[in-house]
Each structure stands twice: as C-alpha cells, then as structure tokens.
N, C-alpha and C positions, 0 to 999 in steps of 0.2 A: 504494500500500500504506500503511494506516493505521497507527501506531503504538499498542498497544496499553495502556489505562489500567491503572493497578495496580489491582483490586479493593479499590476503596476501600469499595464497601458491605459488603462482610464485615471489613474489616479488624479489628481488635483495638483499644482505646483506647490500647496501649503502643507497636505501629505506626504509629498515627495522632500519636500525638507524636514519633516519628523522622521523620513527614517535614515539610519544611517549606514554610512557606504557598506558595511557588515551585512545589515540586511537587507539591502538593495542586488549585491552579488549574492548571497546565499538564494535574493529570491531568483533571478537570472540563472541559477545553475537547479533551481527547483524545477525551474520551467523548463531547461533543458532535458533536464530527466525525465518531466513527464512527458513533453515531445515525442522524447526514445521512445517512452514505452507505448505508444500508439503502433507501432509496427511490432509488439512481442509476436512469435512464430513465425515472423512473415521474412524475415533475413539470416536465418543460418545459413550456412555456418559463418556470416558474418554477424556483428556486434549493431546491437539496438542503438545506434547514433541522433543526435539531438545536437541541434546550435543557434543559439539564441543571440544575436548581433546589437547592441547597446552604447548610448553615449548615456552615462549616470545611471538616471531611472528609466529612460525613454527608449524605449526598443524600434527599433529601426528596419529589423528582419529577425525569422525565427524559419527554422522547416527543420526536416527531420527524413533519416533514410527510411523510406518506405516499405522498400523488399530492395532482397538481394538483387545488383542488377541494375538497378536504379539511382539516378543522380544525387551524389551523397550530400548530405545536411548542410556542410558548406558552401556549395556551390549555389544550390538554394537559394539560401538563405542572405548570400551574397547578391545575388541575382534581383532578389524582392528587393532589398534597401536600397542599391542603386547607387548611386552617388554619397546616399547618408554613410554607406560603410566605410569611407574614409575617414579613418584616426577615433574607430567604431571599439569597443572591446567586444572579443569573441565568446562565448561562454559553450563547451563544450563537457560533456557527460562522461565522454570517453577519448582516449588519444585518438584521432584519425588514424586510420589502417591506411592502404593503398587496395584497393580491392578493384580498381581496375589498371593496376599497374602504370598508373599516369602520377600520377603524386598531383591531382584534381582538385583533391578537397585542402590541403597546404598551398596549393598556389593560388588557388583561388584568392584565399585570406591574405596573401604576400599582394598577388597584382592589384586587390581590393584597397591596402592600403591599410588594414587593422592593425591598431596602432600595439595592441596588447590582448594576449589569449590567456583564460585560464581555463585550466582543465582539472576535471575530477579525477578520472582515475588514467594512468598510465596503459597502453594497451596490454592485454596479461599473454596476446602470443610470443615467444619472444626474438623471432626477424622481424617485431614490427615494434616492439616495446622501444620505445626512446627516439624511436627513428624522425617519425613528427614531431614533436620538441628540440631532434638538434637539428633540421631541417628550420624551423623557424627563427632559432635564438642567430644558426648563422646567419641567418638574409635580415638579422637585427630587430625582431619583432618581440618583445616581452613576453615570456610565459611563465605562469604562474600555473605549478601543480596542488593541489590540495593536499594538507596532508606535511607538504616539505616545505614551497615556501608561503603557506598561510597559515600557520602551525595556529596563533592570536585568534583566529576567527571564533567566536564565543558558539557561531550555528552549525563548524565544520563537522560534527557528528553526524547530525542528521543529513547535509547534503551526501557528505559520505556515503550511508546507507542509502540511501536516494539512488546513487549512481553506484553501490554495486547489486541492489536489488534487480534494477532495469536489463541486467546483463549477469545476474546470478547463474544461468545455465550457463554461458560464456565460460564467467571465470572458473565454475567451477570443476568443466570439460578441459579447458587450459591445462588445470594444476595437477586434476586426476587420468587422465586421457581415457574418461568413461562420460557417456552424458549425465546429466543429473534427473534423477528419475523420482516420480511423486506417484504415489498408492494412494487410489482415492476410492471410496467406498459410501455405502448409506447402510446403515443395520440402525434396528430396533432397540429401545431400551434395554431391553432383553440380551442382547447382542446378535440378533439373526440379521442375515442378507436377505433370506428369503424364507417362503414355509418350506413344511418338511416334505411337503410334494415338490418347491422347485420353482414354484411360481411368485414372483418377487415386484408383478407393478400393482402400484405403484407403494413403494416403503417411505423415500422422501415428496419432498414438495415440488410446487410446481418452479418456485423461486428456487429451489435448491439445485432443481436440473436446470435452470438457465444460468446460476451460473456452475456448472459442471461444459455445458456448453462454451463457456467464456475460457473456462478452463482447457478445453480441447482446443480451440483455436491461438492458444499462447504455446501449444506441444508442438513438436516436430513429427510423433509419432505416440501412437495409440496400442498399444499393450493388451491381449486376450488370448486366454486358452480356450483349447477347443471345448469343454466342457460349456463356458460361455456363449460359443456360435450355436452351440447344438442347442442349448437348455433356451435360451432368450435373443438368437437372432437380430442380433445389435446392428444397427445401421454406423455408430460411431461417428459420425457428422455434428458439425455445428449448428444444423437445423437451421441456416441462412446464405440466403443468396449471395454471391463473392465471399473475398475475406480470404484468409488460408482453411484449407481442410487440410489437418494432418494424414500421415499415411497411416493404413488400420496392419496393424499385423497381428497374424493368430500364428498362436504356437499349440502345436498339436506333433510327436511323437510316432502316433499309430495312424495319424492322418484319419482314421476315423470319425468321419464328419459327412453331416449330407450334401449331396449334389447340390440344390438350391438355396442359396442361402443370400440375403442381403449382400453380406461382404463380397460376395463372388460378382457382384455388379461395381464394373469398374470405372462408369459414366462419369460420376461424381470425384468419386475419391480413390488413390491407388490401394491395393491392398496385395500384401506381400505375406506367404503362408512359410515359417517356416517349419523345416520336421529334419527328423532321422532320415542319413541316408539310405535309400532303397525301400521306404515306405509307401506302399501303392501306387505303383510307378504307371499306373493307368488312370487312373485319378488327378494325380499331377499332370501328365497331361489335359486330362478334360481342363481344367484350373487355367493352366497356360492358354491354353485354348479359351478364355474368355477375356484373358487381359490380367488375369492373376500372376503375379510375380509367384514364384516357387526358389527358396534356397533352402538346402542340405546341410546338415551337419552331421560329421562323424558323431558327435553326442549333445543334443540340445537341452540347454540348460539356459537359464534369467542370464549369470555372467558372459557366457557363449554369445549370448543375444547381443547385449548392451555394449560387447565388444566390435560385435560387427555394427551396430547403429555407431559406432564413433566413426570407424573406417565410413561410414556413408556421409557421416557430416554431419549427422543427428548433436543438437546438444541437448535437447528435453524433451524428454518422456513421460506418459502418462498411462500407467498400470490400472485396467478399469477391469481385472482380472478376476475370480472368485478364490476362497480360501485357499483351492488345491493347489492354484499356482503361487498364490501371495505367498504363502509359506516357506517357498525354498528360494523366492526371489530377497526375500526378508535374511534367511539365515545365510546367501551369497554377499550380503553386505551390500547390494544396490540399488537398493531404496535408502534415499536420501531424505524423502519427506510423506508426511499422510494427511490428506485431509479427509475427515470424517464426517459425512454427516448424518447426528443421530434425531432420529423420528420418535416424537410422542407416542410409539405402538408398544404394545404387547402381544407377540405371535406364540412366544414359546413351543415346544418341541423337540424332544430331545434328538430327533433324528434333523431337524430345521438347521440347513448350514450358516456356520461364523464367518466373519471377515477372512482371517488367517487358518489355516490348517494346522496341521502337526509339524511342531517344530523339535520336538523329541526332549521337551523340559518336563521332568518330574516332581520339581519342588518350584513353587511361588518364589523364592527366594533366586529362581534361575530366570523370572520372568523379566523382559525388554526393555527398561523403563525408554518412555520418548522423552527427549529434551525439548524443554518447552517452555519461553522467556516469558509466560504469563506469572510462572509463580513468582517468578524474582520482581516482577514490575508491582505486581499487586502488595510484594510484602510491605513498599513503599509508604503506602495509607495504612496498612493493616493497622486497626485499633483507635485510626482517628474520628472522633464523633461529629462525621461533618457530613450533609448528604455528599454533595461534589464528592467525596474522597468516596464515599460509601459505593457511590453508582459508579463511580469510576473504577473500582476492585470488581466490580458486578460486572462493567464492560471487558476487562482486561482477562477475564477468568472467560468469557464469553467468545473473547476473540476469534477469527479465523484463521490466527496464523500466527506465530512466534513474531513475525517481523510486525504485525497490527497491534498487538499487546505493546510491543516495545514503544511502538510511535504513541500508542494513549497514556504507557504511565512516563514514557519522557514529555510528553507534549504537556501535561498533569504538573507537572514538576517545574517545569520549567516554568507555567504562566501562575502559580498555586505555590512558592517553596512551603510557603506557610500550614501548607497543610500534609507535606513530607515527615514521617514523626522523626522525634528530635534524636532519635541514634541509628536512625539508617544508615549513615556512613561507616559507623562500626557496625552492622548487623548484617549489612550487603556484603561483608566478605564470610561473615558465617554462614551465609542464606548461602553463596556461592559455594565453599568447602562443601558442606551437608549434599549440594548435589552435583557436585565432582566425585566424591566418597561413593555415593550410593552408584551412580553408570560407571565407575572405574570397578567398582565390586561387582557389579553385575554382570559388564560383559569381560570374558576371559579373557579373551584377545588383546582388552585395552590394559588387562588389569598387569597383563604377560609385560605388554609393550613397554608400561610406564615402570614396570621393578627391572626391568632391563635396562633402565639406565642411573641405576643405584651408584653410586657416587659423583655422578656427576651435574652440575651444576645447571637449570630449567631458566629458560628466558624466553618469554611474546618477544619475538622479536618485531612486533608490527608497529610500522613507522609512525603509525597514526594513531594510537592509543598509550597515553602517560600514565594514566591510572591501571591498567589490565596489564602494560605492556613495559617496553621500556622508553618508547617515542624511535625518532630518526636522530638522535644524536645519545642515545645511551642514558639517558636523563633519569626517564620515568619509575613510577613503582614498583612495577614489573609484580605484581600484587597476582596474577594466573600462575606465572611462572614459579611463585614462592608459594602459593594454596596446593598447586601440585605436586610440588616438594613435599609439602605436609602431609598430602595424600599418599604420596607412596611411602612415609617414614611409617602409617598407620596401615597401609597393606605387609610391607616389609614382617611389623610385627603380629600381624594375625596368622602369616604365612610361617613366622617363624613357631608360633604356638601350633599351628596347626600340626607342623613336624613333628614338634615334640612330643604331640600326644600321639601320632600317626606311628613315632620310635617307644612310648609308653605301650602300647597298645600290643605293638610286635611282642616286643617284649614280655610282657602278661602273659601271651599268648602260647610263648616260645616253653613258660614254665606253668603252665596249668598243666596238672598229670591226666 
C-alpha cells in the first residue's frame, strides 16, 4: 500500500510555502512511486518505473513505464513539460535501467537540461546498478540517492518503502534468483477451502474476489494443480477487458485431467501445463494441439517450477493452488507471502479440505509461525485509553498485509506521538527478540543457520537503517544484529541442555539391568 502524495498540483502558493522542501520531495518521490505502481504485472522482467519532473512544489511533467517495450518514464515525462524541464528536478523511484539499449531515459534528462535527479533506490541488477548515476554525475547533473546522500530527510522511511514495495518482486528475484511467490487462499472460520464433497463457491465475498482479481493482474503467473482444474474448472482471469492477464499454469504429475477444460482455451490467456516426463504422451499432444504450452520435467516439484519461471523472466507468482499442493510448495521454502481470506462461515467436516496439507509436523511446537508486522505496530498503542489509539490496534491487527499495518501504526505515530505509550522504545526491542526467538526456534533450518555462526560477530548491514542497522557509514545501532546475537546465545544454550540430557539419558539407559 502506497502512501498517498499531498496534491501538490492544485495546491495554493500559501500551502506550498507551509511545507517544507523535506516534504515537498518526499511528496514528489510518493508520487513517483505510485506512478510505478500503475503498470505492476505489466513490465517484467523489467522494473515498475515512475518520474515525476518538478521546479519546488510545481510539477511540470510526471509518466510512468507502462509495459515492457514501451517509452520509458523519462522520456515521457520529458516530452509533457516541454521546455518547463529545463533546470527541472527529476524524481525517480528507481535507477533507470537501459532496457532498450539506447541509454533513452538518461539522455533524455541530460539533453532536457535537468538540473538535478534524485532517486530512490539504486537498480538491484547489477550491469545496471550504478550505471545511470555515473552516467549523469559525469555529463555534471546532481544526483541525489536516498538513503546515502539524504540520510536528514525526517520522511526517508517511508519513501523508502514506497519505492521498494513498487518493485518488491524485482528486488527480490534480483537477490534470490527465484520469483517471489504469494499463497492466497479463502477458508472458513473453521479452516475449510471447501465442503467435504469438494464444492467451495462461493466461501468468500464478492469484494474479496475482486480484489483476488487485482491481485492476478499484478502476477506474472498463476499457480494450480491439477486436483484444482479437475474439482472447480478455474478460468484464472482478471474478469476485464485489456490490462495484463497472467499466464495460468497447472501442475499435474499423472497428467490426469479432462479433455475440456476452461484452461485449455487459449483465446484469452496462455496457459502452460506442466508434468513428469512421458506422462500421457497422447494427451499432451491433444493440449498442444489447442495452443496449450506443455513442459516436462525429469521430477516436478513447486522448487522445479519457480526455477524454471525465473529462467522465463517471471518475477511474481500467485499460488491459487489447494492444500495438496500448498503443502510441499510451503515446506520447499517458496512461498514468500499468504494472503488469506477468512469468511464468517461455518462448514465443518472432518473429511472438508484445509488451506495447506500434510507437512509431516507432529507436535504444535513444530508449527510455521508467519511473520507479520501487525503485532509489532499494534504493541505501539497497546494499553493507551484513547479511541484513535484503540481503533487504530483494531485496524493494524485487521490489516491486509505486513507492509499496510506498518504504514497505519507509523503513519499513527508519527501524526499522534502522544499517544505512542511512554516505553515503547524500550519495549520494541523486547517485542522484537520475543519474535526473532520464537521463528528462529521454530524453523530448523534458521535455527541450524544462525548457531553456525557462533563466535562471530552479526551486523544489518543496511545503509538505510540506524536504529535496526548500522547506516552507510558504520554509525548506527545495529540493534537486529545484536537481538540476534542474543538469540543465538539463548539457542546455543537450550541446545547445549538439550545434549546433556540426550548424554543423561544414554547413559541411564546404558545401566538399567
């Protein structure tokens, strides 16, 4: 969720000198961000771009890349203001790439005559990372990165997030060379997807499938097993005219699926099936024979999958899969996010399927926990007797998303300190440890990763956080880096007891007659 810029093209000249140059750029880089995010899905494997062209408060030009392919943000946005762009600042969301190998959107802003650029985030490919920036400062044009040289800006947080939410798949296909994949689902109070015969419409609302719909059109690609096509015959569409329609793909194993089937109609939208190799190799034919894409793999599996969507350029994914497959996509590590939505019903049924299947945990003590910044934002208010604070813990525990809780209890906080209770600044590092402790005990893998690096010394090293981190010049409090030292000094020693009893035990065991 974007933050929203003050209208600053209507504003008033007496306006516009109450706010100051802080938040006159922060709003200019709001605005850019939310530019980008008007083309989400419509530009992989290029980066959601936004440029907003400004003399002070008075915007001059604004556009935004549209879809891959298409004349980039600068050139644009150059183009509208016209003559205004000279000795203009540029405000951009993300470095310019070169995506058609012209170096277009950089020369533009040079022959334009832009006196000074600042940009949000650096590009994260990295032949492209830094390239735009020393490309401008040589031809003598001012650029200001966030972050490094506007460290003072009291709003550079949230532009921050601003501009890496708008390109979150982006960066985070970059870092991990997998797309970022989101599990979204609707089950009952109860916890059911559907009843125990199988039939599942409608569980949520009609608001909750349009935006599931909004949701589809921000993926690259759409995620179902065949248990899916077979049971409920999913069209997978954004249910409107233009716009991007992701690609549907089903994953089926024994290819046992019917002939006719929605997906198999390729008018609309591509759909790609993939299976085991030499799975009804007459089938697959008919398939291709409609326009259906068909790929093999020696062994299909979620990781298998999400590896080859990278190799195609996919950077987001959207898993609308049922339990059988959620389950192993879950314990491959590539679900990144879930949105759930839960319906006022009661189905019950013990034969009635759950969101996720068997993940082979026997004890509650092995179960998942989701990380999720509502509770940290809420503990904020917790206990203050004020409505604003009250409805506000109401909204943040309600939220849609980790990043929408974040923006209500900082946007709370910021405009309200007064109503922030008076030891939250000692208690936000407890609230923190408590739930670094609990997912570092949970999952094994993290628990392995972080006592494997027992004696040696934990640093954030993210340039843009003083408080969590340590900043871009070694400064800050480095306050994650020292909770997680704490945390593993407190695994170390459950690990070491654990042994002991594990050698007590032997032991006993060794001399009972």
């Amino acid at each position: 969720m974007l933050l929203r810029p003050f209208p600053i093209l209507a504003c008033s000249s007496k306006l516009q000198c109450a706010l100051s140059k802080e938040d006159i750029e922060a709003n200019h880089m709001l605005r850019a961000a939310e530019l980008a995010d008007k083309s989400a899905g419509l530009t992989a494997p290029h980066p959601n771009a936004g440029c907003v062209l400004a003399h002070g408060a008075r915007v001059v030009g604004e556009a935004y890349l549209y879809a891959q392919g298409t004349t980039s943000a600068e050139v644009q946005a150059v183009e509208r203001a016209g003559e205004h762009a000279r000795g203009a600042t540029a405000y951009l969301n993300l470095e310019p790439g070169d995506c058609h190998g012209d170096e277009s959107a950089v020369k533009a802003l040079k022959l334009a005559g832009i006196s000074r650029v600042v940009v949000g985030l650096r590009h994260p490919l990295k032949h492209l990372r830094g390239t735009a920036v020393s490309f401008l400062r040589g031809s003598g044009t001012i650029v200001d990165i966030l972050g490094e040289d506007q460290q003072k800006c009291l709003k550079i947080q949230d532009v921050l997030k601003a501009c890496e939410l708008v390109n979150l798949p982006l960066l985070y296909t970059a870092a991990h060379q997998i797309p970022f994949s989101v599990l979204k689902y609707a089950m009952t109070l109860d916890g059911k997807i559907a009843a125990s015969t199988g039939h599942a419409a409608w569980i949520s609302s009609k608001l909750s499938r349009q935006r599931v719909f909004e949701i589809r059109g921000r993926s690259d690609a759409i995620i179902v097993g065949g248990n899916t096509v077979c049971r409920d015959n999913p069209q997978l569409t954004t249910r409107k005219e233009g716009g991007h329609l992701p690609i549907r793909i089903v994953m089926s194993r024994s290819l046992n699926l019917p002939e006719i089937r929605n997906l198999w109609d390729v008018s609309s939208a591509l759909t790609i099936v993939m299976t085991q190799r030499g799975a009804r190799v007459e089938f697959q034919k008919k398939l291709l024979s409609k326009g259906v894409e068909v790929i093999e793999f020696d062994f299909l599996t979620p990781k298998n999958v999400v590896e080859y969507c990278y190799s195609r350029g996919f950077l987001s994914i959207l898993w609308e899969c049922g339990g059988t497959l959620a389950a192993p996509a879950i314990s491959s590590g590539i679900i990144h996010k879930v949105i759930a939505f839960l319906a006022p019903k009661i189905i019950g049924g013990a034969a009635a399927p759950s969101p996720v299947g068997e993940l082979g945990m026997v004890e509650m003590t092995q179960a998942l926990p989701v990380a999720d910044v509502s509770f940290e934002q809420a503990q904020k208010f917790e206990g203050v007797q004020d409505t604003i604070a009250q409805q506000c813990v109401q909204s943040i525990q309600a939220a849609e998303s980790p990043e929408e809780a974040a923006r209500l209890g900082r946007t709370l906080e910021r405009q309200r300190r007064d109503l922030v209770r008076l030891n939250w600044e000692s208690t936000k590092l407890t609230v923190m440890y408590e739930a670094l402790l609990a997912k570092f005990s949970s999952y094994d893998y993290l628990r392995k990763l972080l006592l494997s690096t027992i004696g040696q010394v934990l640093i954030e090293a993210s340039p843009h956080d003083y408080f969590w981190g340590c900043g871009r010049d070694g400064t800050g409090f480095n306050h994650l880096g020292k909770l997680l030292m704490k945390v593993r000094n407190e695994l170390q020693i459950q690990q070491q007891k654990e042994n002991l009893n594990g050698s007590f035990m032997t032991s006993f065991q060794n001399h009972v007659p």
